[in-house]
N, CA, C and O atoms as a MOPAC input file, in Angstrom:
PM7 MOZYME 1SCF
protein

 N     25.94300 1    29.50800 1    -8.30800 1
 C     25.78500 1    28.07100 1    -8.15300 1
 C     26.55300 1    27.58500 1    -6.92300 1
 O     27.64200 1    28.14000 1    -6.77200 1
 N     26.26800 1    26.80600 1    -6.15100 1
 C     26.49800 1    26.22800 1    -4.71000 1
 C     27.38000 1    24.99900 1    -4.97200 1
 O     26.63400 1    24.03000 1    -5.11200 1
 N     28.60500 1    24.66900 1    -5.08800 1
 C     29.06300 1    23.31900 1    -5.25800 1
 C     28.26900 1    21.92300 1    -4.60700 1
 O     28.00600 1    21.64700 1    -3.43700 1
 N     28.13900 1    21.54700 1    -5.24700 1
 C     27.78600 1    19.78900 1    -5.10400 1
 C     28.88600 1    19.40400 1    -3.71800 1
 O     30.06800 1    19.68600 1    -3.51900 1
 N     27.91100 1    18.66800 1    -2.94900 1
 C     29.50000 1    18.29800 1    -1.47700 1
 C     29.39400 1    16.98700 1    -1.92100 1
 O     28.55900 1    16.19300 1    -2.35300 1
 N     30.37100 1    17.06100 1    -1.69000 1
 C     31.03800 1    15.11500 1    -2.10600 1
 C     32.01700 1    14.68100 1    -0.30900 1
 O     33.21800 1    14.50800 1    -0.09700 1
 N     30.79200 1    14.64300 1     0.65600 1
 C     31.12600 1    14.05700 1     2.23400 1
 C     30.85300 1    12.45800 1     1.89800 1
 O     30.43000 1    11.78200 1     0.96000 1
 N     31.23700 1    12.31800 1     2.92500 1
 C     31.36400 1    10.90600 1     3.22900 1
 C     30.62600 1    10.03700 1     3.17100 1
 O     31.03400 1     8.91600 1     2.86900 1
 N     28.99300 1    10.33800 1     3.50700 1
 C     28.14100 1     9.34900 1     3.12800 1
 C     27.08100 1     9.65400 1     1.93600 1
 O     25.93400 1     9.21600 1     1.85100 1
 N     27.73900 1    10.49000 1     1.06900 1
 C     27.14500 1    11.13800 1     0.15200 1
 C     26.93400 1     9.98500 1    -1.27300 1
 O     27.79000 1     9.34600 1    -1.88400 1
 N     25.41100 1    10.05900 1    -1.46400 1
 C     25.03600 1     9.25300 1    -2.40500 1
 C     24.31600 1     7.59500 1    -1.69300 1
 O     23.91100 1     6.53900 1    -2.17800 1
 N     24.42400 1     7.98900 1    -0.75800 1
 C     24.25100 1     6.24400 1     0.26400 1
 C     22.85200 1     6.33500 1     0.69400 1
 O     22.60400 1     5.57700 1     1.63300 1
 N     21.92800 1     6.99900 1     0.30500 1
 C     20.76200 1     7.10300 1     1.07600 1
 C     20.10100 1     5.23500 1     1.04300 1
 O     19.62200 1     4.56800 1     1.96000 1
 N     20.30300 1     4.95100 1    -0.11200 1
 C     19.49400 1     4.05400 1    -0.43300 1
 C     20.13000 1     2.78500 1     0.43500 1
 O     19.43600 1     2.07000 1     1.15900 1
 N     21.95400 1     2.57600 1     0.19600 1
 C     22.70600 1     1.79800 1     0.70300 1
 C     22.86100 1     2.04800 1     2.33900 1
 O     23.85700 1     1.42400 1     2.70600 1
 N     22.47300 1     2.47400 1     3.02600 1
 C     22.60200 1     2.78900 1     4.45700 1
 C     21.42400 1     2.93300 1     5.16000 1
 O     21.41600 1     2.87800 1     6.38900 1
 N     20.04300 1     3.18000 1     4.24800 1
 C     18.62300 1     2.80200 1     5.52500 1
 C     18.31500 1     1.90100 1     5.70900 1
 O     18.53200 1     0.99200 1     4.90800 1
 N     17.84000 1     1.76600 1     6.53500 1
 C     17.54000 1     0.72400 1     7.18900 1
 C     15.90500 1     0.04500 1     7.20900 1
 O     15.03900 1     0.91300 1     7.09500 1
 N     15.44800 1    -1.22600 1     7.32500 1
 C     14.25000 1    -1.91900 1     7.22800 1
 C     13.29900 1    -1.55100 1     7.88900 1
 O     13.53000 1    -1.37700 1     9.08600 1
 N     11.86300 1    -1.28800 1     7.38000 1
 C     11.26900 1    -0.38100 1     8.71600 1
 C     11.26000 1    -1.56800 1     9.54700 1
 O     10.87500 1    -1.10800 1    10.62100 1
 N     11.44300 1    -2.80500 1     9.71800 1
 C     10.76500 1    -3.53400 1    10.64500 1
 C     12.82700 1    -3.42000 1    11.80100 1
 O     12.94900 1    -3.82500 1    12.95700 1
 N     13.87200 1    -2.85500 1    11.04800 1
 C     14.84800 1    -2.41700 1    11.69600 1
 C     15.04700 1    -1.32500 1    12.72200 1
 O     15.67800 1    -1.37200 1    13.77800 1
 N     14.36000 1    -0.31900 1    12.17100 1
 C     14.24400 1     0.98200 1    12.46200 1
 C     14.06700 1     1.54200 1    13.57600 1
 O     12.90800 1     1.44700 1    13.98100 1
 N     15.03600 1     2.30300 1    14.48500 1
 C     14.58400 1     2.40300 1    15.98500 1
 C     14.99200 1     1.33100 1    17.11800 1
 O     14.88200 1     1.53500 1    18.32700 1
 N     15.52500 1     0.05300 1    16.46600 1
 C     15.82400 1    -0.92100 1    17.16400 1
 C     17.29500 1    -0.63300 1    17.80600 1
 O     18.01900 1     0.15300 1    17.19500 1
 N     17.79900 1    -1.26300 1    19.07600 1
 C     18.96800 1    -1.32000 1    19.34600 1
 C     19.48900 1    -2.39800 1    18.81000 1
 O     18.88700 1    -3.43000 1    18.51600 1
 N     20.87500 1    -2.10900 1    18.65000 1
 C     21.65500 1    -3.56600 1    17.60900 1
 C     21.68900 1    -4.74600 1    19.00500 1
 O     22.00800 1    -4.45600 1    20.15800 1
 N     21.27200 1    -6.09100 1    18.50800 1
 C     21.58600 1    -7.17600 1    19.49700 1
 C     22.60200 1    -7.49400 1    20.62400 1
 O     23.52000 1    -8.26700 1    20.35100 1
 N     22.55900 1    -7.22800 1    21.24800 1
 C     23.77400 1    -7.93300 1    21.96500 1
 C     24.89800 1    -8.63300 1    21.55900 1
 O     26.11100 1    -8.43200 1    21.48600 1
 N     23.80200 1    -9.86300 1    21.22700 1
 C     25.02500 1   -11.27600 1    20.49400 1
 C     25.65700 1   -10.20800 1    19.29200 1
 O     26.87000 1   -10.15700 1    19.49800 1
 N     25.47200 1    -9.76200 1    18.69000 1
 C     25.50900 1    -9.28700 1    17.66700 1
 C     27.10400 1    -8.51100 1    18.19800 1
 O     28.20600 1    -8.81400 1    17.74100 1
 N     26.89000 1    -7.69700 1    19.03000 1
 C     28.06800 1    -6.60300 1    19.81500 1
 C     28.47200 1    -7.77200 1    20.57400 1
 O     29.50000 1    -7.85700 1    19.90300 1
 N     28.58000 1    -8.78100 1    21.40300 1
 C     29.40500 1    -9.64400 1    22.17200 1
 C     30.20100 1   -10.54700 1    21.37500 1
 O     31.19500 1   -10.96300 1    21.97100 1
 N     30.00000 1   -11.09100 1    19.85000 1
 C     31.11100 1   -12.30000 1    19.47700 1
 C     32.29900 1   -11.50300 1    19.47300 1
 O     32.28400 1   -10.28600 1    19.29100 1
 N     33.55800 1   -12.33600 1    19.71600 1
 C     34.96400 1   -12.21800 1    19.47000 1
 C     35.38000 1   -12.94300 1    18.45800 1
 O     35.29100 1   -14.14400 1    18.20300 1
 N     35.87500 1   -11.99000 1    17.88300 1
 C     36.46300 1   -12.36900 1    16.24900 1
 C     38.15200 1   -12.83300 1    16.56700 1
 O     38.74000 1   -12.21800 1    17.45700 1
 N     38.60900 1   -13.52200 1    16.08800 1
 C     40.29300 1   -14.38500 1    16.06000 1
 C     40.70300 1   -13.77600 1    14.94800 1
 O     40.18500 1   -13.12200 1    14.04300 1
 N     41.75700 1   -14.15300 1    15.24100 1
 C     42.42600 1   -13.64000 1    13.66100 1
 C     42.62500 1   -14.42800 1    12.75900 1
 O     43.50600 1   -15.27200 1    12.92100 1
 N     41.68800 1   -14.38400 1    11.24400 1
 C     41.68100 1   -15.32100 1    10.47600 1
 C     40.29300 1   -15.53100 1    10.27500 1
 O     40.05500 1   -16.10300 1     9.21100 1
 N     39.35500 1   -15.26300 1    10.92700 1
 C     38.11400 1   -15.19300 1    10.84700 1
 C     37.54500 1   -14.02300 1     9.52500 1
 O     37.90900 1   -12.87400 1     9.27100 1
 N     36.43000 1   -14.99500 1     8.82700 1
 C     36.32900 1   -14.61200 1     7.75100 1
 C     34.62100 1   -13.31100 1     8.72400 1
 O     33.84200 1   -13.70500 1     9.59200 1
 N     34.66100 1   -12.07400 1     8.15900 1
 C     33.74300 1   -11.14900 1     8.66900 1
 C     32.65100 1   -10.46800 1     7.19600 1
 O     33.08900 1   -10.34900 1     6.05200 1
 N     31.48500 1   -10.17600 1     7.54300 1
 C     31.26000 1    -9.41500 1     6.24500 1
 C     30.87700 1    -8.13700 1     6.60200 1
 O     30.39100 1    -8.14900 1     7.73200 1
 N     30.89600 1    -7.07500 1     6.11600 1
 C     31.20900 1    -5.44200 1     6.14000 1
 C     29.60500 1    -5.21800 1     6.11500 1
 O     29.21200 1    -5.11100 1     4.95300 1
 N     28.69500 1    -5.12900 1     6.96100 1
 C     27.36400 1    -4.69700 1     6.90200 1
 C     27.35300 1    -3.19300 1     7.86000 1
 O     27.43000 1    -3.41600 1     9.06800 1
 N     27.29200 1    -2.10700 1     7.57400 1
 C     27.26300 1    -0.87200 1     8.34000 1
 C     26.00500 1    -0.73700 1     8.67200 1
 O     24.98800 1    -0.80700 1     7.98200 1
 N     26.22500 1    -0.45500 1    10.24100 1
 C     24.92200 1     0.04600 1    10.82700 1
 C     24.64600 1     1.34200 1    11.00900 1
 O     25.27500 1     1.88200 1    11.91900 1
 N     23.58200 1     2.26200 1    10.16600 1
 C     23.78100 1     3.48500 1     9.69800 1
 C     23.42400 1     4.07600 1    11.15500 1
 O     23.24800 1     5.27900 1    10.96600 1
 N     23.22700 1     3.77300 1    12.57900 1
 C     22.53600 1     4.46300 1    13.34700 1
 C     23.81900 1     4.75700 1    14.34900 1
 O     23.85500 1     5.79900 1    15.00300 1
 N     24.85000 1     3.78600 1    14.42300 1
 C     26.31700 1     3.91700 1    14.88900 1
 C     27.14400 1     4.52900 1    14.45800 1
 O     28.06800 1     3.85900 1    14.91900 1
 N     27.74800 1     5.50300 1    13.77600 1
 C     28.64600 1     6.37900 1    13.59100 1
 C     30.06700 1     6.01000 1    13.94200 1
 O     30.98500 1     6.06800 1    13.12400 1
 N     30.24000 1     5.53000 1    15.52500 1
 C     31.70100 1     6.04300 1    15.56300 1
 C     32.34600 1     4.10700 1    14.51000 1
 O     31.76300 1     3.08100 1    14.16200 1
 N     33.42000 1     4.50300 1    14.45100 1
 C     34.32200 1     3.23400 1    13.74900 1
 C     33.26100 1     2.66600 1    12.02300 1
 O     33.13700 1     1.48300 1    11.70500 1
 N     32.86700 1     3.44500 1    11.48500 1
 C     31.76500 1     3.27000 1    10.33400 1
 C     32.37700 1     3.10600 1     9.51500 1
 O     33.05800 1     4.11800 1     9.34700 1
 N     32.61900 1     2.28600 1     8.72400 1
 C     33.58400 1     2.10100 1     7.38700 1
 C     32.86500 1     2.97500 1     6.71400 1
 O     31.86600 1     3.56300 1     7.12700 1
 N     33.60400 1     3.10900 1     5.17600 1
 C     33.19000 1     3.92500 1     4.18900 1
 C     32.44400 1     3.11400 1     2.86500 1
 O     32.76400 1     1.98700 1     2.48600 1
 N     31.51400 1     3.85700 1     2.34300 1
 C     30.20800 1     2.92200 1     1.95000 1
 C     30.39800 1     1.69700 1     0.72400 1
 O     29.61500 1     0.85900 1     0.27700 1
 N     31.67500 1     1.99600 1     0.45500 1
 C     32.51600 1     1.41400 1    -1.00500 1
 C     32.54000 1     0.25100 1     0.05300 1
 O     31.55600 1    -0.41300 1    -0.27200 1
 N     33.01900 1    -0.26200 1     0.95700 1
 C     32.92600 1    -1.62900 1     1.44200 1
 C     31.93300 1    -2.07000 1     1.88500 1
 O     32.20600 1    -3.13200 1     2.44500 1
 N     30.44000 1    -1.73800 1     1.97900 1
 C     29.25000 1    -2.37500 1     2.83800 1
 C     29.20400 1    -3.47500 1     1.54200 1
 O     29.26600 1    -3.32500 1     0.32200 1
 N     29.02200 1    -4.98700 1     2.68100 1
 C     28.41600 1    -5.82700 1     1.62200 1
 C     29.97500 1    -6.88200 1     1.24400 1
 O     30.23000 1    -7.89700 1     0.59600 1
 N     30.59500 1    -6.05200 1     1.96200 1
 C     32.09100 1    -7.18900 1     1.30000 1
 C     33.07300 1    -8.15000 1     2.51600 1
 O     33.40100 1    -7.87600 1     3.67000 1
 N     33.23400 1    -8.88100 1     1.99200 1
 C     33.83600 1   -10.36000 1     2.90400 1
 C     35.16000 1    -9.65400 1     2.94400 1
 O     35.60600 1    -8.80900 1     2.16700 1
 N     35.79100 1   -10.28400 1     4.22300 1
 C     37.19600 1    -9.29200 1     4.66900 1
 C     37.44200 1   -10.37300 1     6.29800 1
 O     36.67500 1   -10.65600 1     7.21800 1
 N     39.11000 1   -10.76900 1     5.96100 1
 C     39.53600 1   -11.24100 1     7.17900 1
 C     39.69800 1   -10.46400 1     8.17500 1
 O     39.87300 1    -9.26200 1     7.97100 1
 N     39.67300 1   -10.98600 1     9.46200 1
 C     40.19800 1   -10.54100 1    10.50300 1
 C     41.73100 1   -10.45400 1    10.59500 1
 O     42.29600 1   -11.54600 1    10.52200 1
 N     42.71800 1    -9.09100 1    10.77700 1
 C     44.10500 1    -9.56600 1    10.20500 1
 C     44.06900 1    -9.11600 1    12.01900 1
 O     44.04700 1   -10.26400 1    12.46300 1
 N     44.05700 1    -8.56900 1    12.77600 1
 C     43.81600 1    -7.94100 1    14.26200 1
 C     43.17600 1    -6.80000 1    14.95100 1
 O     42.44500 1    -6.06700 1    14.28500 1
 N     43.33900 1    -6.59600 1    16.03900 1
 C     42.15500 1    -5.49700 1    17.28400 1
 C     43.02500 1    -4.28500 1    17.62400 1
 O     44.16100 1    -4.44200 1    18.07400 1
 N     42.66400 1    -3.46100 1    17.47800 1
 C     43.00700 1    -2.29800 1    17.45800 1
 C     41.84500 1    -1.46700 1    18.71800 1
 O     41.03300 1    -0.77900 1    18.10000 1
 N     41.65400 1    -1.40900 1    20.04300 1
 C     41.31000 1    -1.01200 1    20.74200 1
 C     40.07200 1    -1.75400 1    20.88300 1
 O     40.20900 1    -2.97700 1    20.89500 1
 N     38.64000 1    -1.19700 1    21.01600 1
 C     37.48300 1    -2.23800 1    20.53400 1
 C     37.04200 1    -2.46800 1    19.26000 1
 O     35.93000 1    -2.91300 1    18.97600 1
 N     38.22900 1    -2.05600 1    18.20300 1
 C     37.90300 1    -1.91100 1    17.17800 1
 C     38.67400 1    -3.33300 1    16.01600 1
 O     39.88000 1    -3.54600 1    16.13700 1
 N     38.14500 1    -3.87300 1    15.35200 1
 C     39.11000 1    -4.56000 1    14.62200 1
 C     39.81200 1    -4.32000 1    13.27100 1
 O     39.39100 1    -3.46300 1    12.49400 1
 N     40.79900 1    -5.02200 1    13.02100 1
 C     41.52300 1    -4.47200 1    11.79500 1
 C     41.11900 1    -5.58800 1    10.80400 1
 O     41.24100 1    -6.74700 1    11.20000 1
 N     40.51700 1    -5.29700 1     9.20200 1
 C     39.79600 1    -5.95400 1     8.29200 1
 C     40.32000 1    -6.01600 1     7.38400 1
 O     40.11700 1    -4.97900 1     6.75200 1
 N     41.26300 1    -7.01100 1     6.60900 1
 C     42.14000 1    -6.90100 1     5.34200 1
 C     40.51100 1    -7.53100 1     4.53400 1
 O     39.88000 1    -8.56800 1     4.74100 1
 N     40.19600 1    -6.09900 1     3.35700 1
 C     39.40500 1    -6.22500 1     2.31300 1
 C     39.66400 1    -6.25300 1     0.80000 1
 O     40.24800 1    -5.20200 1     0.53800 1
 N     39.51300 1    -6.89400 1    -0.18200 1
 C     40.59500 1    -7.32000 1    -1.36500 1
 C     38.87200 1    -6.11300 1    -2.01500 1
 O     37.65600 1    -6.26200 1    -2.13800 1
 N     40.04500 1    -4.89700 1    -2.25500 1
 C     39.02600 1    -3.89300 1    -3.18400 1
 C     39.23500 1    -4.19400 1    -4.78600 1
 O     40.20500 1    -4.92000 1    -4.56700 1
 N     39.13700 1    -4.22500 1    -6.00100 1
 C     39.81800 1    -4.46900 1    -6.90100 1
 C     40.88500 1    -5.46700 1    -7.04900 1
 O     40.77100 1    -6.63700 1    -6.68300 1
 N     41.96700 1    -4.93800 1    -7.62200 1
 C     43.45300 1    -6.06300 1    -7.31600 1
 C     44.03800 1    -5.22500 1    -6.02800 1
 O     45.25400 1    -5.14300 1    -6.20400 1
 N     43.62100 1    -4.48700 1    -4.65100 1
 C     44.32100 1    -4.12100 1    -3.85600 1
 C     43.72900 1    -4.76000 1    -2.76400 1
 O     42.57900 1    -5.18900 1    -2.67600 1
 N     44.83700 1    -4.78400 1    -1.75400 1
 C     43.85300 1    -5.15800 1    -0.32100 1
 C     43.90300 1    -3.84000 1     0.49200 1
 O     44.89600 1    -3.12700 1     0.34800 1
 N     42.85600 1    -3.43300 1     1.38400 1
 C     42.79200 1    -2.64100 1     1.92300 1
 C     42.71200 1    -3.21700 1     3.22300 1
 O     42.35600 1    -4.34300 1     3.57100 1
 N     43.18000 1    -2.06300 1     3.99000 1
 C     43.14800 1    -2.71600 1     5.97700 1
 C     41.74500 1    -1.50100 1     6.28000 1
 O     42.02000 1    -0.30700 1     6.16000 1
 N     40.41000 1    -1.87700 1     6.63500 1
 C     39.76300 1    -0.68800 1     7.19000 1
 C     40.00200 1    -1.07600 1     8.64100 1
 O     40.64900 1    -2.08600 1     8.91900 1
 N     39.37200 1    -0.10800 1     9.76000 1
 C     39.38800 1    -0.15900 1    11.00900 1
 C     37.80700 1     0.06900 1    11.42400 1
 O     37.14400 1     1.09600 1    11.28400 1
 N     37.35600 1    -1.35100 1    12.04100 1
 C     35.67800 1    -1.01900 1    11.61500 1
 C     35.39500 1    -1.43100 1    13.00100 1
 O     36.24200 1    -2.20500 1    13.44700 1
 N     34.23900 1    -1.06300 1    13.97000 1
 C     33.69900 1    -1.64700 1    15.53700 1
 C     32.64600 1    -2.82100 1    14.74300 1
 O     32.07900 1    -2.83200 1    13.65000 1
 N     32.72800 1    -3.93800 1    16.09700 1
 C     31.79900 1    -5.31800 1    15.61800 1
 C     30.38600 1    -4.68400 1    15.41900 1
 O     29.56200 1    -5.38600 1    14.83200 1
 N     29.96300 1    -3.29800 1    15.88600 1
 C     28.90100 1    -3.08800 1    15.00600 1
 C     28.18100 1    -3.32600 1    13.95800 1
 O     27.00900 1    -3.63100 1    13.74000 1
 N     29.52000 1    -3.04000 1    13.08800 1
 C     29.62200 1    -2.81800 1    11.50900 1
 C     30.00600 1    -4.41900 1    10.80200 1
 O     30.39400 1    -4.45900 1     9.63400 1
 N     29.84600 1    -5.80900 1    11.68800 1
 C     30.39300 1    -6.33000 1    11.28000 1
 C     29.59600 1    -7.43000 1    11.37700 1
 O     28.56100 1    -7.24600 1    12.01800 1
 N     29.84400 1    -8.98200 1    10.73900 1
 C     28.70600 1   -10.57400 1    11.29500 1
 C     29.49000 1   -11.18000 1    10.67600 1
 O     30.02500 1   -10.77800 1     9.64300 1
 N     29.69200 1   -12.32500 1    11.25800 1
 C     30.46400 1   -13.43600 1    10.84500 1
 C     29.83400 1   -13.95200 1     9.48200 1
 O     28.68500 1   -13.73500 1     9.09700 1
 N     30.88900 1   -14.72800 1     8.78400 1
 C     30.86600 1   -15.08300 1     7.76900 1
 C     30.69700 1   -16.58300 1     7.26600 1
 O     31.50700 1   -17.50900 1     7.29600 1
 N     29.01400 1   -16.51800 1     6.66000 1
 C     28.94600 1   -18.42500 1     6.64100 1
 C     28.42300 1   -18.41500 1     5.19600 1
 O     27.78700 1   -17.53300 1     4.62000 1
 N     28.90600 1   -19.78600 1     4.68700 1
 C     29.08200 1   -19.93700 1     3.33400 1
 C     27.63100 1   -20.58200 1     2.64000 1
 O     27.36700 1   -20.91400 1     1.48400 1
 N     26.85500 1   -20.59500 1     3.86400 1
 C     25.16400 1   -21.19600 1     3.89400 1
 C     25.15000 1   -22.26500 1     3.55300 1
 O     24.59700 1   -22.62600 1     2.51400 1
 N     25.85300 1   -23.14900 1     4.47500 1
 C     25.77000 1   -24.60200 1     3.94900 1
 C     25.13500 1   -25.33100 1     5.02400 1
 O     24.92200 1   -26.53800 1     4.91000 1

């Protein structure tokens, strides 16, 4: 028997493809150009076609401040359970946060 791998994006097929009308596309510009402040509310959407700075799949989908920038990368205080976590995610992986009002 062959062990079961338990990697990193294992189990995410469903949570990480993408829309066919997505598919093949380059991510927007605007999308890669806003500058996030610190204090700015962000939400954790991973773009499965970008790799480098990719959070891990337990956060896609979750609201998380801007606490600061860490190269082109920013630093994301995310309240997992009763913990907060700091990930280190590129604005790839990331869209501002509106309350749809």
């Amino acid at each position: 028997m062959v062990k079961h791998s338990r990697g990193y994006r294992t189990r995410s097929r469903s949570l990480l493809k993408k829309s066919p009308r997505e598919r093949g596309a380059v991510p927007s510009l605007s999308r890669l150009m806003v500058e996030y402040k610190e204090g700015d509310k962000v939400v954790v959407k991973i773009n499965p076609s970008i790799h480098s700075a990719m959070p891990h799949r337990r956060y896609q989908g979750k609201v998380g401040k801007i606490i600061g920038k860490r190269g082109r990368a920013y630093l994301v205080s995310v309240t997992l359970g009763d913990k907060e976590k700091v990930i280190i995610v590129r604005p790839e992986h990331l869209i501002p946060f509106s309350t749809g009002r």
